[in-house]
C-alpha positions in Angstrom: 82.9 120.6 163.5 85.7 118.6 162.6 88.4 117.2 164.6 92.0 117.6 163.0 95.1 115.8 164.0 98.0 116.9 163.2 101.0 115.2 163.1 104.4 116.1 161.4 107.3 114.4 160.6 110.4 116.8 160.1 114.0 116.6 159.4 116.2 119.1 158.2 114.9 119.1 154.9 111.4 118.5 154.8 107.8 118.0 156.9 106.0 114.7 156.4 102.1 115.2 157.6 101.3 111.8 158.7 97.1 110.5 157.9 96.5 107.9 159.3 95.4 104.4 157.1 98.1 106.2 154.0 100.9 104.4 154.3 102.2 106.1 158.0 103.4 102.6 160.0 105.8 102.2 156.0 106.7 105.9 156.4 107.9 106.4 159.5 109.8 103.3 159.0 111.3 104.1 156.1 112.6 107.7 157.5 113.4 106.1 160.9 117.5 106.4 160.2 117.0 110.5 159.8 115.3 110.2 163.4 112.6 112.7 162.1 111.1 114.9 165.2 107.8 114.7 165.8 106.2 118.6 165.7 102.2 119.7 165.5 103.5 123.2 163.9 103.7 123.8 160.1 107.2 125.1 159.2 107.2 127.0 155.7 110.7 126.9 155.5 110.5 123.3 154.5 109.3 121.2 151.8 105.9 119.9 153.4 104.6 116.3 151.8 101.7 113.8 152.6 100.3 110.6 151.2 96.6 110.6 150.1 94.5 107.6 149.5 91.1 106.1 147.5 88.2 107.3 150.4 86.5 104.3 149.8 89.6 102.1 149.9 91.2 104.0 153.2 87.4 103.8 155.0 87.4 100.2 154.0 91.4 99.8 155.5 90.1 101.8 158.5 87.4 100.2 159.7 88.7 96.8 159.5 91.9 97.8 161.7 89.6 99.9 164.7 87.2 96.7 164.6 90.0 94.0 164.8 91.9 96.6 167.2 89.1 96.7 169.3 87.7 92.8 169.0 84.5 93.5 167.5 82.5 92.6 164.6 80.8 94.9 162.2 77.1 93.4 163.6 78.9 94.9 167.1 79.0 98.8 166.0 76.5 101.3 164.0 78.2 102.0 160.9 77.1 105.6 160.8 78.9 106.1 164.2 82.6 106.0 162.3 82.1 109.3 160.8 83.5 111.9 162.5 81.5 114.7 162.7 82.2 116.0 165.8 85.3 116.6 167.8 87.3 113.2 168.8 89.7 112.8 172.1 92.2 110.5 171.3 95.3 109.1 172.8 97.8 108.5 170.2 100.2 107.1 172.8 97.6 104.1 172.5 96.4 104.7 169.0 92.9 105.1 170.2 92.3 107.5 166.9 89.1 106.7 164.6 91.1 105.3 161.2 87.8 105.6 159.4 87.8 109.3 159.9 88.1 111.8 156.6 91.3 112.5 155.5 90.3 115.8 154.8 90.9 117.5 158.0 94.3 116.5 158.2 95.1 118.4 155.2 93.4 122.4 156.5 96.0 124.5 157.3 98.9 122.4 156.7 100.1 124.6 153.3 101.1 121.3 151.9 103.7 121.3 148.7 103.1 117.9 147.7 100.9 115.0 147.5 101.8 111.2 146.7 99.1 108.8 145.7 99.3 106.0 148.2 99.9 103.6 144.7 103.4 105.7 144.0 104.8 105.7 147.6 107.1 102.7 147.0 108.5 105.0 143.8 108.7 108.1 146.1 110.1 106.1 148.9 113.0 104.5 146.9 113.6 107.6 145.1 113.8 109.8 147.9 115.7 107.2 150.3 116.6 104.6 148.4 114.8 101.9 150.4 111.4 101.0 151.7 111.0 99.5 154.8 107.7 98.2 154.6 105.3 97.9 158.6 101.8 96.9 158.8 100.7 96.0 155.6 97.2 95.4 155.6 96.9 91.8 155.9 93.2 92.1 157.6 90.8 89.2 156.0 88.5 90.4 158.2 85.7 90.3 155.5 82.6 93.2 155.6 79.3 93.0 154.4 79.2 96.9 153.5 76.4 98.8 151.7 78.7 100.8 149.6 76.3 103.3 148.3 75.6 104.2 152.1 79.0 104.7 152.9 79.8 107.0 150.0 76.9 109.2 150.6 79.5 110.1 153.6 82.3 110.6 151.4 81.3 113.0 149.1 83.5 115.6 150.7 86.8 113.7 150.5 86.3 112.5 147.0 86.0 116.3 145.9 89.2 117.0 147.7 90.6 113.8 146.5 89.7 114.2 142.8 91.2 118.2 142.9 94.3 116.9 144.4 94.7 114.2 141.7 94.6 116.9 139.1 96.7 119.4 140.9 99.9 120.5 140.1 101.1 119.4 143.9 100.4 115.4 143.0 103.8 114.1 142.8 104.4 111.8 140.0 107.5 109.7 139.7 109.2 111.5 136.7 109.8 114.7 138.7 112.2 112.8 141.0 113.2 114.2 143.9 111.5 117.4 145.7 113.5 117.4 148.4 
């Protein structure tokens, strides 16, 4: 069983499902000056969007923030342990959330309209609000000595949804301008 955590943005014109390790911190800066409610319901009377990201690349991003949140090294944890396959308690008060966990479940249930690639959210951002207020950039040199083929044995699953959403009508692309 998967855990899912969901997390909307809304104003009065749209829903932003925050996943964690796809641009959130930039986001939620960004859209700070519409003070955006926080809500865990879907509301199909708005446009609902969400930013995806490379599996590998947002594992990667992941696990470096949890270890340097935590003070550990990658010889400190068993690697196998950051896939979530089983129900998580978090706190995100504290941010205790696993940031290595699929992106996948975020997405069930959420009737989502459109989907940016993490590499066009600067173009959606300045096009939808004229402005990107950039937080929490991964600056983490924290450097891994992954076995790659291991790791994406576990993310078979999100690469499927990954690669439909890439060919899907709902991937936003910068010529269609504003959606909202």
């Amino acid at each position: 069983m998967y855990f899912q955590n969901i997390e909307f943005y809304e104003t009065d014109t749209f829903q932003y499902l925050l996943i964690h390790k796809n641009g959130s911190s930039t986001i939620r800066e960004t859209i700070k000056y519409l003070n955006p409610v926080f809500s865990t319901k879907v509301n199909l009377n708005k446009v609902r969007w969400t930013v995806i990201r490379e599996p590998y690349e947002r594992f990667v991003s992941g696990l470096k923030y949890d270890l340097k949140r935590q003070n550990l090294d990658l010889k400190d944890i068993d690697i196998n342990s950051t896939f979530n396959s089983r129900i998580n308690n978090f706190s995100r008060v504290k941010g205790n959330v696993n940031h290595t966990a699929s992106q996948v479940p975020y997405l069930i249930n959420c009737h989502i309209n459109w989907y940016v690639e993490l590499k066009d959210l600067h173009r959606f951002l300045k096009i939808h609000f004229g402005t990107v207020q950039y937080k929490n950039i991964d600056k983490n040199n924290i450097e891994l000595n992954l076995n790659k083929k291991q790791i994406m044995k576990h993310l078979e699953l999100d690469y499927y949804v990954y690669n439909k959403i890439l060919n899907s009508e709902h991937l936003w692309k910068w010529q269609q301008g504003k959606i909202f």
